[in-house]
DRENDO-1510 file (C-alpha; in Angstrom, 1 decimal, always signed):
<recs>
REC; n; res; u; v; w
REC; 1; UNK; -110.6; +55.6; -24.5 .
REC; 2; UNK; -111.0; +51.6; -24.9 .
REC; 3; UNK; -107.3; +51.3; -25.3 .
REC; 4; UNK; -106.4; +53.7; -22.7 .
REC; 5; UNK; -108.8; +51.8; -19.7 .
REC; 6; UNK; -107.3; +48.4; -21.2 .
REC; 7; UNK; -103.8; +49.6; -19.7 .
REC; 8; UNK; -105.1; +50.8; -17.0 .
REC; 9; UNK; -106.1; +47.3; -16.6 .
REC; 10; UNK; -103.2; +46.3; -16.8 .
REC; 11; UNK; -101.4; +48.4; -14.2 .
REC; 12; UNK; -103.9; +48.1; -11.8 .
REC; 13; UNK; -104.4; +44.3; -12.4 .
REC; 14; UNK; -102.3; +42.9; -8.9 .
REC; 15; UNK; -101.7; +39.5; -10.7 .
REC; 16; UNK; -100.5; +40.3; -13.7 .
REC; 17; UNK; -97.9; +42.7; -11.6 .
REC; 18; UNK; -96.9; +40.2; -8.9 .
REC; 19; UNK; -96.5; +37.7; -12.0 .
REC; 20; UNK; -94.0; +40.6; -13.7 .
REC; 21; UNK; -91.9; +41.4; -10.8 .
REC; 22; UNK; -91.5; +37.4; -9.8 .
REC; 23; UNK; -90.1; +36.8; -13.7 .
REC; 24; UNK; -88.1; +40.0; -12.9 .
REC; 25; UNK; -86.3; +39.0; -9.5 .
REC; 26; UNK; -86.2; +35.4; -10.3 .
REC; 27; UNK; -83.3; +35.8; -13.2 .
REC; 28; UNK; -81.1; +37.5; -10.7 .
REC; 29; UNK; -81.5; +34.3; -8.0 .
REC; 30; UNK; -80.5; +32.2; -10.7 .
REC; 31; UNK; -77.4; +34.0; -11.5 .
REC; 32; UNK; -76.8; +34.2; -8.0 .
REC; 33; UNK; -77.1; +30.7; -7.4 .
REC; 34; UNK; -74.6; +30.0; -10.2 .
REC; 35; UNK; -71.6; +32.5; -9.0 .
REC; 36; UNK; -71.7; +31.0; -5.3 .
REC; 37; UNK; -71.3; +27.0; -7.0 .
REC; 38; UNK; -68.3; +28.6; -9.1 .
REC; 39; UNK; -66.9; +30.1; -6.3 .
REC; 40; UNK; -66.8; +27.0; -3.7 .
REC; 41; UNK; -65.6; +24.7; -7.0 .
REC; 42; UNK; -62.5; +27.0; -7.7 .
REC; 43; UNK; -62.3; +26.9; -3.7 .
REC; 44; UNK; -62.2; +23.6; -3.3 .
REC; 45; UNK; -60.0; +23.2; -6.6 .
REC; 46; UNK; -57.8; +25.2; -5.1 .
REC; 47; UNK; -57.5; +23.7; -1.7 .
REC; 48; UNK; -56.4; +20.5; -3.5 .
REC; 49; UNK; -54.0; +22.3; -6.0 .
REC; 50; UNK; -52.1; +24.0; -2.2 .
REC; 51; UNK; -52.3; +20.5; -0.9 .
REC; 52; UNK; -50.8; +18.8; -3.9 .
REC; 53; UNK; -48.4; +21.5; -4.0 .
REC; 54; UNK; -47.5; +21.5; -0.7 .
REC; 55; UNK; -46.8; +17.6; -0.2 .
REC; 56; UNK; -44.7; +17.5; -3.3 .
REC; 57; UNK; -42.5; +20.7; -1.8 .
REC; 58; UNK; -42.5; +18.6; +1.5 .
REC; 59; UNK; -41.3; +14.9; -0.4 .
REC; 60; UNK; -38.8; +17.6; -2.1 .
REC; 61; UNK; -37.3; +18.8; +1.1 .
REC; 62; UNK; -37.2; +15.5; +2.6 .
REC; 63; UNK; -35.7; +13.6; -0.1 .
REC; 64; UNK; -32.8; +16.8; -0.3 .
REC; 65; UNK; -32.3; +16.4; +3.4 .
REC; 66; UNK; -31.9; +12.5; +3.2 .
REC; 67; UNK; -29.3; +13.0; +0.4 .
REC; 68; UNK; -27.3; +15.4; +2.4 .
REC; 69; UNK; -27.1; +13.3; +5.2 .
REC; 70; UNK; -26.0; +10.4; +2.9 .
REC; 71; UNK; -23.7; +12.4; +1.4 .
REC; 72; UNK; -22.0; +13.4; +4.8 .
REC; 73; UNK; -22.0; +9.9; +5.7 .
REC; 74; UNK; -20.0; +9.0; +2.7 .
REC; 75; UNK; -17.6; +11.8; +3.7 .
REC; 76; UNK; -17.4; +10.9; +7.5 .
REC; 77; UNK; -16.6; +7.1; +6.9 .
REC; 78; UNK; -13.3; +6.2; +4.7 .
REC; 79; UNK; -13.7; +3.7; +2.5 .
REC; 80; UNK; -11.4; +0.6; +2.7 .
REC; 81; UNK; -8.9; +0.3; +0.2 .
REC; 82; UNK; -9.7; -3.1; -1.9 .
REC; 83; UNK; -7.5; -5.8; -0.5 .
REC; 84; UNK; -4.5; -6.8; -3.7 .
REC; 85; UNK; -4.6; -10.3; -4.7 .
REC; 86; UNK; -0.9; -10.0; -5.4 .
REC; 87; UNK; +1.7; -10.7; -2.1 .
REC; 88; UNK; +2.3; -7.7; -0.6 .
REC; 89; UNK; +6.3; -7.1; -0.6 .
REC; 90; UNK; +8.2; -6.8; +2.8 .
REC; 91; UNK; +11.6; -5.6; +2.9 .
REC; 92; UNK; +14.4; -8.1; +3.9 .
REC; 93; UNK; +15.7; -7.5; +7.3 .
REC; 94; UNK; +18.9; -5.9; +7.2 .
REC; 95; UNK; +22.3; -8.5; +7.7 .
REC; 96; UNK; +23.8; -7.3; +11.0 .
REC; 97; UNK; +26.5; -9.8; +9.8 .
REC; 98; UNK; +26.7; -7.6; +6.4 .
REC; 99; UNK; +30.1; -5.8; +8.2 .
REC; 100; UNK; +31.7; -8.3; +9.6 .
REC; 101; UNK; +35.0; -9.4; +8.8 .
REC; 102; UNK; +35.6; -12.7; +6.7 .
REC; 103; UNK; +37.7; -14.9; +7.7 .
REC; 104; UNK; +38.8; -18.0; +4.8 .
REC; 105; UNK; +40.5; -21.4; +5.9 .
REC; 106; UNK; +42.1; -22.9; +2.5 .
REC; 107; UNK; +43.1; -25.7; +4.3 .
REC; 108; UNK; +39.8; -27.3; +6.1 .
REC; 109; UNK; +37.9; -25.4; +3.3 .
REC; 110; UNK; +35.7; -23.1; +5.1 .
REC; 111; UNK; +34.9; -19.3; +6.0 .
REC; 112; UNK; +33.6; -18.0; +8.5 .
REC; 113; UNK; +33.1; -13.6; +9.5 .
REC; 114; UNK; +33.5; -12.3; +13.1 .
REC; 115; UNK; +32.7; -8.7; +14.2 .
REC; 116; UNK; +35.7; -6.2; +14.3 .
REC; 117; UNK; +35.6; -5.9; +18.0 .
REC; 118; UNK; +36.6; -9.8; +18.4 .
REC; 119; UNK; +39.9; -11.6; +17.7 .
REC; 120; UNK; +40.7; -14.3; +15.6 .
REC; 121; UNK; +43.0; -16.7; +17.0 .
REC; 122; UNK; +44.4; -18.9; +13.5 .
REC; 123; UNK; +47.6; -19.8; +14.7 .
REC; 124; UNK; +46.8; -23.4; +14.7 .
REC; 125; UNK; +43.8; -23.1; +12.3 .
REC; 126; UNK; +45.7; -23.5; +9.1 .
REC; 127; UNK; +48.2; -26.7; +10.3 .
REC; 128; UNK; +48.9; -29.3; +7.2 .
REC; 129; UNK; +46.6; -32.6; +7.5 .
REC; 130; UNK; +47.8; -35.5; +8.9 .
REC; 131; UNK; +47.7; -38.1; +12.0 .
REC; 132; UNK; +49.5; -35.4; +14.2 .
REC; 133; UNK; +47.8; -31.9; +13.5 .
REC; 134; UNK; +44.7; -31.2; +14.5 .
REC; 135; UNK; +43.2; -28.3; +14.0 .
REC; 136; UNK; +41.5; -25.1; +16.1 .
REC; 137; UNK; +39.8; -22.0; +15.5 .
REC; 138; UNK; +39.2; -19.5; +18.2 .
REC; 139; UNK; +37.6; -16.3; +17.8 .
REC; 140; UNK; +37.0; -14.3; +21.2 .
REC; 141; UNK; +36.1; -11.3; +23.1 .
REC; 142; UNK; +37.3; -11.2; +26.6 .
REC; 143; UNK; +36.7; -14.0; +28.3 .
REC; 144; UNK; +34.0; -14.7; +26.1 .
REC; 145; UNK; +35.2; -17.4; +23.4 .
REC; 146; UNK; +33.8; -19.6; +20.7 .
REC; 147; UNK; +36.6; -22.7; +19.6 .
REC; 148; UNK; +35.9; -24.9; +16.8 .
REC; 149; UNK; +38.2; -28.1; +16.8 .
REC; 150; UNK; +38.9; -30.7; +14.0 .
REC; 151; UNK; +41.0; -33.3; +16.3 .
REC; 152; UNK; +43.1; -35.9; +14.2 .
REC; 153; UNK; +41.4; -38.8; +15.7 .
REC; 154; UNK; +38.1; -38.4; +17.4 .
REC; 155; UNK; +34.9; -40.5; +17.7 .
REC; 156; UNK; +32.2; -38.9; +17.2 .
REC; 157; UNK; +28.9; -38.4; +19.8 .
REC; 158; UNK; +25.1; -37.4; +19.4 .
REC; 159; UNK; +23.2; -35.8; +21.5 .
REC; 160; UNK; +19.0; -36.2; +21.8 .
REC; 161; UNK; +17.2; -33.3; +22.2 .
REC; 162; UNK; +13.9; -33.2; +24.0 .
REC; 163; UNK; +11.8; -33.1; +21.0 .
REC; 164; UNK; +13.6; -36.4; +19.6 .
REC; 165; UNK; +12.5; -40.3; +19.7 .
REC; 166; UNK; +14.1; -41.7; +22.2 .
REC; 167; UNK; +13.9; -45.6; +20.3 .
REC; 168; UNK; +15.8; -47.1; +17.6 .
REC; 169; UNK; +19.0; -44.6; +18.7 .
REC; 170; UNK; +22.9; -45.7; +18.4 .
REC; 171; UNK; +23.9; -46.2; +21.6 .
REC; 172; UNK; +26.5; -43.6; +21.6 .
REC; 173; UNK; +23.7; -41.3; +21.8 .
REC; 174; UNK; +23.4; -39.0; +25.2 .
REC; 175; UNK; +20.5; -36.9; +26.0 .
REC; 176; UNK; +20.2; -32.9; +25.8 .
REC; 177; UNK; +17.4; -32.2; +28.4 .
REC; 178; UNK; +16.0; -28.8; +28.4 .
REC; 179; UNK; +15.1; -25.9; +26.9 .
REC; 180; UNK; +17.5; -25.5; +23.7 .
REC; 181; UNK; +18.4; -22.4; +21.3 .
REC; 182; UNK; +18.6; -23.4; +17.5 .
REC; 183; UNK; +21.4; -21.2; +14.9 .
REC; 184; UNK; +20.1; -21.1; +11.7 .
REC; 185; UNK; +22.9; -20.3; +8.3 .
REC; 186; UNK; +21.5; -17.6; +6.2 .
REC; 187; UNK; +19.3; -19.8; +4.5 .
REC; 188; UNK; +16.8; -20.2; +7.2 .
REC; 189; UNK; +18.2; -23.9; +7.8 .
REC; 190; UNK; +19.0; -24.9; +11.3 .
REC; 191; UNK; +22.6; -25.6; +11.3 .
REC; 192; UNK; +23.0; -26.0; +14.9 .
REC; 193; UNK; +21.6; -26.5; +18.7 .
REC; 194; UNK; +23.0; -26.0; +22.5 .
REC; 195; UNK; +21.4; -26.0; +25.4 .
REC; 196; UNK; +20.0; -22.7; +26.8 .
REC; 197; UNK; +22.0; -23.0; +29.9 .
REC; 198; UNK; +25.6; -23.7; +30.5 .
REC; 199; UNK; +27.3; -26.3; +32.4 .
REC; 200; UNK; +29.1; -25.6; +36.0 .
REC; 201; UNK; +32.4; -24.2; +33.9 .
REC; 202; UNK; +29.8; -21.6; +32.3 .
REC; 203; UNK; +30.4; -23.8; +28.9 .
REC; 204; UNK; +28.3; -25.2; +25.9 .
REC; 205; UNK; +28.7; -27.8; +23.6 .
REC; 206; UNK; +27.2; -27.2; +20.4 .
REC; 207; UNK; +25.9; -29.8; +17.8 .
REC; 208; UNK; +25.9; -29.9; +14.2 .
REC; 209; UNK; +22.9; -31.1; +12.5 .
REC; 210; UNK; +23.6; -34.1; +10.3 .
REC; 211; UNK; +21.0; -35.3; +8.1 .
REC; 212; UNK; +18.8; -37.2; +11.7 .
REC; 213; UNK; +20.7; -36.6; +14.7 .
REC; 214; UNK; +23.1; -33.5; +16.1 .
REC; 215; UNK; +26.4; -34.7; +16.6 .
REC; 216; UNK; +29.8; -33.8; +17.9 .
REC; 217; UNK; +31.6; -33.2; +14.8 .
REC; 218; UNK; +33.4; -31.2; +14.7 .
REC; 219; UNK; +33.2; -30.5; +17.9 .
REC; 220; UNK; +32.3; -26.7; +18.8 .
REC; 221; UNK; +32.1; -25.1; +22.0 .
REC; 222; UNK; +31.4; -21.9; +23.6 .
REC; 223; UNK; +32.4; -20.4; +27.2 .
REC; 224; UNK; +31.8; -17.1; +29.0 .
REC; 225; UNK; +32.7; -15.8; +32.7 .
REC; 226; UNK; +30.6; -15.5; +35.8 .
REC; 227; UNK; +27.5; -13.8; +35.4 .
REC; 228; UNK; +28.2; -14.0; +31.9 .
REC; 229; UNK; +26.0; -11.2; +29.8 .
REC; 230; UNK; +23.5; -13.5; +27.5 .
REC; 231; UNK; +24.0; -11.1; +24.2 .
REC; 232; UNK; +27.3; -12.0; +23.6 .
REC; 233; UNK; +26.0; -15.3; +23.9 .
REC; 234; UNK; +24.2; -14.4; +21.4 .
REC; 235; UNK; +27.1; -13.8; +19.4 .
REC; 236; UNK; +28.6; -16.0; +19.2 .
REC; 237; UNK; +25.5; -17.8; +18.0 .
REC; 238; UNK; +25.4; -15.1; +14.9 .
REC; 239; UNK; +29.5; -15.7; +14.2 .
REC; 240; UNK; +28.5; -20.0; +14.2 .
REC; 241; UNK; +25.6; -19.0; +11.7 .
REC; 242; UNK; +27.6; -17.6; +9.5 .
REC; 243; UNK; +29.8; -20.5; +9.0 .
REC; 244; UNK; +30.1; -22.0; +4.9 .
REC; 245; UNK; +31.9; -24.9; +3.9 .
REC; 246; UNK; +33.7; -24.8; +0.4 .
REC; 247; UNK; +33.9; -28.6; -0.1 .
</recs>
């Protein structure tokens, strides 16, 4: 009976049952309280892991897109081929006096070529030296004509051109005013000058270059009609060029 009104203390006693259903709820609350901090730190851990994530797929994307457009940049632009240190070679321009007849004076020692479509007049080209004979070359077209002479007795002249000293001359010298054309041998060297333009008798003296001064020997001359057509001026210039002495 003692025992059995002791535990019906017990379960009547309000205090000792509010104190048993507090320690009873209060071990959930604590759990409770544990799951929600678990769940916002593998929230927030994963927040930062999608934002790490994403910014590394972002710097991926951008640096693939930079490259590409590098890339086609490379493509678009040619690249300049590295300049040689060695001299480039140029082909030689071809002759046009490479078909040309040749034309060989064994007495004066000399040859000179002519195109086929002009004459060579050496009838009193090849004469024997002396006091008496002089000698002439003429090689024409028409009315156009280039004569060479080598007189017996002649004295000698010099003309100035306009890009000569006109002090300390000889005094046989005469002046070539104007504009003048230089011939040039195969070399390169000039060889010989004439004035641009003829005289009245559509005529041209032309001088040999000796050494400081063009002169008169031998003397050399070329003419041409009335409204005289300047290639075969020209010419006549290239058949002068190719002039070689043998001596």
């Amino acid at each position: 009976m003692e025992n059995q009104e002791q535990v019906n203390h017990l379960n009547t006693n309000p205090a000792i049952q509010t104190e048993q259903v507090n320690g009873e709820q209060s071990i959930p609350a604590q759990a409770g309280k544990k799951n929600n901090f678990l769940v916002i730190l593998l929230s927030i851990l994963l927040v930062i892991s999608l934002s790490i994530t994403g910014f590394f797929a972002y710097q991926t994307q951008k640096l693939v897109k930079e490259l590409s457009e590098f890339k086609n940049q490379n493509l678009a632009t040619p690249t300049s081929e590295p300049e040689s240190t060695f001299p480039m070679y140029t082909e030689p321009s071809p002759d046009p006096t490479a078909n040309w007849k040749t034309y060989k004076n064994n007495v004066l020692k000399y040859t000179i070529k002519y195109p086929s479509d002009w004459t060579l007049d050496k009838s009193e080209a090849e004469l024997p030296i002396n006091d008496q004979n002089s000698q002439k070359l003429v090689i024409y077209k028409g009315e156009y004509k280039l004569t060479i002479l080598w007189p017996s007795a002649y004295g000698p002249g010099i003309c100035l051109f306009d890009d000569q000293p006109r002090v300390n001359v000889p005094e046989m010298a005469s002046y070539c005013e104007g504009e003048y054309i230089e011939v040039k041998n195969s070399s390169g060297t000039i060889v010989h000058r004439r004035l641009e333009t003829p005289d009245k008798y559509n005529q041209w003296a032309v001088y040999t270059f000796d050494k400081k001064y063009y002169v008169t020997v031998p003397p050399i001359s070329f003419s041409a009609p009335a409204g005289y057509d300047v290639d075969q001026i020209l010419i006549m210039d290239q058949i002068l060029s190719t002039y070689t002495s043998l001596n």
